[in-house]
DODOTOR-476316 format. One line per field, with one value per residue (C-alpha): residue number from 1; residue in one letter; chain; x, y, z. Coordinates in Angstrom, 2 decimals. Each point is the difference from the previous one (the first is absolute). Layout:
N
i	NUM  ...
aa	A  ...
ch	A  ...
xx	X  ...
yy	Y  ...
zz	Z  ...
***
This chain:
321
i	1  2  3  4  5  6  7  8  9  10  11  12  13  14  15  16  17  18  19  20  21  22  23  24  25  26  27  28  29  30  31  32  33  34  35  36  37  38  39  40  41  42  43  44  45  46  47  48  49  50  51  52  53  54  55  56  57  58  59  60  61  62  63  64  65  66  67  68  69  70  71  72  73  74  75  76  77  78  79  80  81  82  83  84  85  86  87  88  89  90  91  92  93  94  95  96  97  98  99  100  101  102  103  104  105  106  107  108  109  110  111  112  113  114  115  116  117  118  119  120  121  122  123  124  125  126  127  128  129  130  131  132  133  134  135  136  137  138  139  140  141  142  143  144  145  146  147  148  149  150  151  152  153  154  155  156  157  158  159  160  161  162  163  164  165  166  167  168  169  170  171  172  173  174  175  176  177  178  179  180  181  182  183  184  185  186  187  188  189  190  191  192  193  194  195  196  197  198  199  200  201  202  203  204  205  206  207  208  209  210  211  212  213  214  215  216  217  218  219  220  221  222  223  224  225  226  227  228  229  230  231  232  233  234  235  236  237  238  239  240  241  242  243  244  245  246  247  248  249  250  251  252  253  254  255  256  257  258  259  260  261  262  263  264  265  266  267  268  269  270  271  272  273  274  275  276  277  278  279  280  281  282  283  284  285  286  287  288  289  290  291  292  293  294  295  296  297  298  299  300  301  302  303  304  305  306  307  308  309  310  311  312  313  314  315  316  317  318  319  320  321
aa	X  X  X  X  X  X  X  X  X  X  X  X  X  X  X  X  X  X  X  X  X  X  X  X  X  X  X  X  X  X  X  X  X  X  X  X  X  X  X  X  X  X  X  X  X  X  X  X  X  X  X  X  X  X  X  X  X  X  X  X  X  X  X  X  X  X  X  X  X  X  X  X  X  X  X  X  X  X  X  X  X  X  X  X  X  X  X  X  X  X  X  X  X  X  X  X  X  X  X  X  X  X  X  X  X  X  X  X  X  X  X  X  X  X  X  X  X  X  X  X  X  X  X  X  X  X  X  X  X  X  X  X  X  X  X  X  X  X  X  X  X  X  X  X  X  X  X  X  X  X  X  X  X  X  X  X  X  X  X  X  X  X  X  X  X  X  X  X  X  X  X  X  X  X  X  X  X  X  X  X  X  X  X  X  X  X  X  X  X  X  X  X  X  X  X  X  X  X  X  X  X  X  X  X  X  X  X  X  X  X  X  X  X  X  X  X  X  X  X  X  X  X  X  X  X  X  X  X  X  X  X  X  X  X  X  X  X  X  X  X  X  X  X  X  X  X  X  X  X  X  X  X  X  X  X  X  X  X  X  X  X  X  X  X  X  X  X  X  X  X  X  X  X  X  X  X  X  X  X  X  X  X  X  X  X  X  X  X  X  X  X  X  X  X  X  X  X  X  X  X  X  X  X  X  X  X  X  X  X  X  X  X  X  X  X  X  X  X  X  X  X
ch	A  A  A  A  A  A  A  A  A  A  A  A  A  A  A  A  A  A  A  A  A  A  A  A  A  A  A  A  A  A  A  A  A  A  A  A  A  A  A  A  A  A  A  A  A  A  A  A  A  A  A  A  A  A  A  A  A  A  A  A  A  A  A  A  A  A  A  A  A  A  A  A  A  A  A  A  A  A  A  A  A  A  A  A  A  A  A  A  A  A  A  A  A  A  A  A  A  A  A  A  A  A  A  A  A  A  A  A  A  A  A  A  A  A  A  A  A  A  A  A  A  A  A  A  A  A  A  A  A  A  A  A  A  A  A  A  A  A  A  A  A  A  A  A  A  A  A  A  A  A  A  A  A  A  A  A  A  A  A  A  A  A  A  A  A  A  A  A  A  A  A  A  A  A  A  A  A  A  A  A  A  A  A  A  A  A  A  A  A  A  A  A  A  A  A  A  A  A  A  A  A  A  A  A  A  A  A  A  A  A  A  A  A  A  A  A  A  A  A  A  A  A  A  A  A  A  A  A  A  A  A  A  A  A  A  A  A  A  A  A  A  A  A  A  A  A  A  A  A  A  A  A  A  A  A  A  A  A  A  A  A  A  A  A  A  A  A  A  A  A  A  A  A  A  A  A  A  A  A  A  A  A  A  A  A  A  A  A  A  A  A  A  A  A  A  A  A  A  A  A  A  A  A  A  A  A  A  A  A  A  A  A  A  A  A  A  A  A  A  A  A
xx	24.61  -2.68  -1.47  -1.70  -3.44  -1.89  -3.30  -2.96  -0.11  -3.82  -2.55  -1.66  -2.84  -2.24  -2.08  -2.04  -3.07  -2.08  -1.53  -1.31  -2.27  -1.00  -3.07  1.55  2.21  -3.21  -1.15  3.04  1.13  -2.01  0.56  -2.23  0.34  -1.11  2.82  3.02  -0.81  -0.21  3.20  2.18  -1.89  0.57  -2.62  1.83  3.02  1.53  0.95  2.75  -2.01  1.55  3.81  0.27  2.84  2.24  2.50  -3.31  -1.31  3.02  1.41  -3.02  0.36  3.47  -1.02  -2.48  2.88  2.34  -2.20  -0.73  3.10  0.94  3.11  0.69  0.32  3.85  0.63  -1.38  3.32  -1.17  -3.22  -1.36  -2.92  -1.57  -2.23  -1.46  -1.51  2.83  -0.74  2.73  2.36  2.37  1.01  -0.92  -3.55  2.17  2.19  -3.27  -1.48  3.21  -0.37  -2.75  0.06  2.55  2.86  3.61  2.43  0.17  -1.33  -2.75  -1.01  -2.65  -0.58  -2.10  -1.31  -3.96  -2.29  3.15  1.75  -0.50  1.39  3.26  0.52  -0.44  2.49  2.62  -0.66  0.27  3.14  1.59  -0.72  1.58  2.80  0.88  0.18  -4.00  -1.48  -3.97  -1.58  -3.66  -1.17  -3.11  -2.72  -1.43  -2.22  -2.61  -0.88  -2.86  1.95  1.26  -3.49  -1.64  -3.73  -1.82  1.71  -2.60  2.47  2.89  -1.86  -1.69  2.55  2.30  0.29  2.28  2.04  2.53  1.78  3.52  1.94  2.78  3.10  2.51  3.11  0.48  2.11  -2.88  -1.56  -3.38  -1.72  0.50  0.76  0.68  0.16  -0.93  -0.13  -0.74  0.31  -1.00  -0.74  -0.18  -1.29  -3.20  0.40  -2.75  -3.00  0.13  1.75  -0.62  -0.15  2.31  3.25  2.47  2.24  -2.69  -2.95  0.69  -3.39  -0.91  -2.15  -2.66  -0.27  -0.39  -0.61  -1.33  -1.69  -0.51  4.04  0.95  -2.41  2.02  3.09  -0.75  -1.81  3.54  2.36  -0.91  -0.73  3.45  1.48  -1.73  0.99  3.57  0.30  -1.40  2.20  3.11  -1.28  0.10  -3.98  -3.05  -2.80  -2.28  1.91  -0.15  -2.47  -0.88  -0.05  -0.08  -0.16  -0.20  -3.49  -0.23  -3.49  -1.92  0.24  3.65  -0.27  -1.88  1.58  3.72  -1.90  -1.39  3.04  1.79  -2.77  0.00  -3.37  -1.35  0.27  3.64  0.36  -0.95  -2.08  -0.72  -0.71  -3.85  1.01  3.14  -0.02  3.42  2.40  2.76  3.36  -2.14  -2.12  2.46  0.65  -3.55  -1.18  2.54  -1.31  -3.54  0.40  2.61  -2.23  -3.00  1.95  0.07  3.61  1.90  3.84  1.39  -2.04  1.10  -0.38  0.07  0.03  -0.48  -0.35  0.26  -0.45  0.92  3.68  -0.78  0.82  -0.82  1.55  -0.50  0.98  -0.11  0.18  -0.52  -2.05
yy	15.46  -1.76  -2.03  -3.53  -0.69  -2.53  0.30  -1.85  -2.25  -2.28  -0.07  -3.00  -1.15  -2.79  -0.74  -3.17  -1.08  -0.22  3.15  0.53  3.10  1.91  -1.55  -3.59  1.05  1.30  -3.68  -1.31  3.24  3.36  2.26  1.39  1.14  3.65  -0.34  -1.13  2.61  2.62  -0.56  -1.30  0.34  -3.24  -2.05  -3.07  -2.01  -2.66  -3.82  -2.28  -3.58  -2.94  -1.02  3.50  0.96  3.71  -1.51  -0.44  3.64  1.33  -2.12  0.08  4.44  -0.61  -1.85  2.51  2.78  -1.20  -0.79  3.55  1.26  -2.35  -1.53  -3.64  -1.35  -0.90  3.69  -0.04  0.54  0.99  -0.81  2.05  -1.41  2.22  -2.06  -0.26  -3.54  -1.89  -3.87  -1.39  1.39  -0.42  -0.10  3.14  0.19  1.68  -3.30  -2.05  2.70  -0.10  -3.84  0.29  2.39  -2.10  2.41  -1.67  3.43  2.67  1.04  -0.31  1.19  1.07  3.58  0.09  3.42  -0.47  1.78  2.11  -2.97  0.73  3.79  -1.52  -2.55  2.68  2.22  -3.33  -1.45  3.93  -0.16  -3.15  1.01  2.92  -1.12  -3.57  -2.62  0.03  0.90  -0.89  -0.72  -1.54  1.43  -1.53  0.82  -3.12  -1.03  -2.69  2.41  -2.05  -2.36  2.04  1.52  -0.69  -0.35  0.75  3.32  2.34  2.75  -1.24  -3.47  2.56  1.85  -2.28  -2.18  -1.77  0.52  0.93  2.82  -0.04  2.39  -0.38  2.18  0.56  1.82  2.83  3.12  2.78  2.73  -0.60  -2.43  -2.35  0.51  3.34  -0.15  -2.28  0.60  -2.03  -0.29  -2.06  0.53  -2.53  1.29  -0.78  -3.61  -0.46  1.50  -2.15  -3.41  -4.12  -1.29  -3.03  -1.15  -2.59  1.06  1.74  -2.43  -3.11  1.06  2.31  2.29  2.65  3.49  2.34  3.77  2.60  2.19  3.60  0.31  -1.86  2.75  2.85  -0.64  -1.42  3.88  1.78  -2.70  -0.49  3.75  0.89  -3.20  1.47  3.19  -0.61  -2.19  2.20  3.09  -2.13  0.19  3.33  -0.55  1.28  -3.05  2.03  -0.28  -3.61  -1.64  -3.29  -1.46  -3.45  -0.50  -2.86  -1.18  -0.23  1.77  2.90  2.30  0.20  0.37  2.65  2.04  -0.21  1.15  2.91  1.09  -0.29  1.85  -2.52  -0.44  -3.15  -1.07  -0.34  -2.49  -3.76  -1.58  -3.73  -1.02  -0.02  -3.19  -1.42  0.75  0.73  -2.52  0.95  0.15  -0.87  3.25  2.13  -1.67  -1.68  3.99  0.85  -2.96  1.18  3.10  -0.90  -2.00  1.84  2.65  2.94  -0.65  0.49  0.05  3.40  0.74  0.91  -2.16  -0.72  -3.44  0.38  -2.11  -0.74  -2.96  -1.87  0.37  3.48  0.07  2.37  1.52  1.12  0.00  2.04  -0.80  0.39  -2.65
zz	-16.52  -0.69  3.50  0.44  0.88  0.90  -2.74  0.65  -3.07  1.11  2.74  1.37  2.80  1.45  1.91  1.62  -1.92  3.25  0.90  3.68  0.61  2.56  0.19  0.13  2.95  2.17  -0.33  2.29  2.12  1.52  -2.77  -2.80  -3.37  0.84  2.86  -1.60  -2.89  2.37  1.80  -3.06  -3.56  -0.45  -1.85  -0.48  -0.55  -1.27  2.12  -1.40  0.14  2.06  -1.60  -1.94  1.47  -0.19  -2.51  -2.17  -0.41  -0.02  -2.90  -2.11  0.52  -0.99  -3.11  -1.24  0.69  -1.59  -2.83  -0.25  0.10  -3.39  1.37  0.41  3.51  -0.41  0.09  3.89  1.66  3.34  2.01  3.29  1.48  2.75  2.43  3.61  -0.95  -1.60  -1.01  2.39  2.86  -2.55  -3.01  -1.11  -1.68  -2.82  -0.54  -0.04  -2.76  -1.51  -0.61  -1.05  -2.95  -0.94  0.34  0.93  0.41  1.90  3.71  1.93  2.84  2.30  1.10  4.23  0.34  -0.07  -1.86  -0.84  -1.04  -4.07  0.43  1.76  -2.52  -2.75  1.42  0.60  -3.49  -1.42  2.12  -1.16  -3.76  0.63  1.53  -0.98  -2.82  -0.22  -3.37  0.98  3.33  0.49  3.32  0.94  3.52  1.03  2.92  1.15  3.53  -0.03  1.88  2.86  0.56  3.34  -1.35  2.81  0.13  -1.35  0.03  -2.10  -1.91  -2.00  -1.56  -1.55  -3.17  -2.42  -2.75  -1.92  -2.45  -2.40  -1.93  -1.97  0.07  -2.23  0.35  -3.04  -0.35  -0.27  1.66  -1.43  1.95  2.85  3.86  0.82  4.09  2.72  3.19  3.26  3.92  2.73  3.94  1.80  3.49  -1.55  -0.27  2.46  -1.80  -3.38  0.13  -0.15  3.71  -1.47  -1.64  0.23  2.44  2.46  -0.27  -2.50  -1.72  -2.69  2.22  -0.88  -1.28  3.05  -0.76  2.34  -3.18  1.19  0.83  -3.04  -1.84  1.43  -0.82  -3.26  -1.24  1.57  -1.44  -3.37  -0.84  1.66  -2.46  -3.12  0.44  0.53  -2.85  -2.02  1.25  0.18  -4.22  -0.54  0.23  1.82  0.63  -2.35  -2.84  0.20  -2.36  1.89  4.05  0.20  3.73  1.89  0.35  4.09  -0.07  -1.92  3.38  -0.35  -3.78  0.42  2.90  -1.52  -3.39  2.68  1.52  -3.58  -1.60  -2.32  -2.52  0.72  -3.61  0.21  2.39  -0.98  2.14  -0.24  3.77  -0.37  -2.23  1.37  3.46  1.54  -1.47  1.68  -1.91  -3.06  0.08  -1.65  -3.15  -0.42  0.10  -2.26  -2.70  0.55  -1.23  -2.90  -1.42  0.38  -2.10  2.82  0.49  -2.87  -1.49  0.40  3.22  3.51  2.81  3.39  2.28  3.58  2.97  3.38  2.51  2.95  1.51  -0.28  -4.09  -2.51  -2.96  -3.60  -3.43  -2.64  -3.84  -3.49  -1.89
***
């Protein structure tokens, strides 16, 4: 019998227009260029400007997705927004996106899982398709960190940015392409080492990002190599027969040592965080859009997402494009 997947019909990004680099930041906290490259790879990233809002990026990502994927927007049946820095407590930043792509069926909803927050709502939207009355989902990454950035913390100011990434998804009865596996986990004895010191219910304020780095570091290396390689095994798969990594885009020292203990070539994974900085939930899919468009990515090929983030989250997917 022939089985339903969920196929990646269009890709979509954006970002701010206001670029901040590393030599802007040294201006207004003690860092340098030659530091923050060192420690991250980062060169620069992008700043949503004052009343650019969440709902923004991630709607105009959505619109360029689902322009790629050739559909109309009245086929959008089912919306998963995954995002640390939504518009409002509520409603969801996927209502407000929903609004305003001018779609007036369906779901929406929001997905919290941090920088892992895109690979959770894959697997939920892959999930629903699979499962329920869905025929295409629009699962979008979205963030404005800027805003929850303590910027006279040299140690986490520096790494973040904005953004936003889509894809479209459309259930189809095939073996071909689409989402083969995902896979994710949480732990959350480790609550205390990446986290906002804020929230309604604790503090009545939005709070900052707090992150003690080297721990963080650790356990990302372990996780996300232990995440890949499951998802890929769970597959039938070894991570070397895999064409393409798109990992989340935390820092070019963790790219590189899950790439190490995956003996992975360094041209397979995509790397974009020299340009975008770590944009959280939007990382993912922004990656992803980089390198469909730049043509190394193409339909037919093997890939897999990655992630991990605060809570402790991680996880993985793997797919066909």
């Amino acid at each position: 019998m022939t089985e339903y997947r969920s196929v990646i019909l269009g890709v979509g990004s954006d970002l701010p227009g206001r670029v901040v680099t590393n030599d802007e930041l040294a201006q207004t906290v003690d860092t340098s260029d030659a530091w923050i490259r060192e420690r991250s790879g980062i060169e620069q990233r992008h700043i949503a400007s004052e009343g650019e809002f969440t709902s923004d990026l991630g709607a105009r990502a959505a619109e360029k997705a689902i322009s790629n994927a050739g559909i109309d927007k009245s086929k959008i049946d089912l919306i998963v927004v995954a995002t640390t820095t939504p518009d409002l407590t509520f409603p969801s930043t996927a209502s407000i996106i929903q609004e305003k792509l001018g779609i007036r069926h369906g779901a929406a909803f929001d997905v919290q899982a941090v920088c892992s927050g895109f690979i959770y709502g894959i697997h939920i939207a892959d999930s629903m398709l699979k499962s329920g009355p869905y025929e295409h989902a629009l699962v979008i990454g979205a963030e404005t960190f800027s805003r929850i950035l303590d910027w006279n913390d040299r140690s986490t100011c520096v790494l973040f940015g904005d953004g936003a990434g889509a894809m479209v998804l459309q259930k189809q009865k095939t073996t071909e392409s689409g989402i083969i596996n995902n896979f994710i986990r949480s732990d959350g004895r480790y609550c205390d080492l990446l986290y906002v010191d804020g929230g309604p219910s604790r503090t009545q304020t939005v709070g900052h990002v707090r992150m003690i780095g080297n721990q963080v570091f650790r356990h990302a290396v372990k996780d996300i190599a232990i995440a890949m390689k499951e998802c890929a095994n769970s597959a039938g798969l070894e991570p070397n027969e895999i064409d393409w990594f798109v990992p989340h885009q935390a820092n070019q020292r963790i790219l590189d040592g899950v790439g190490k203990k995956l003996s992975l070539r360094k041209e397979q994974v995509i790397s974009t965080v020299a340009k975008h900085a770590n944009t959280s939930a939007a990382s993912v899919p922004l990656a992803f859009d980089t390198a469909v468009k730049d043509g190394r990515i193409k339909r037919g090929d093997l890939v897999m997402l990655e992630a991990f983030g605060g809570g402790f989250t991680w996880g993985a997917t793997l797919l066909r494009f």
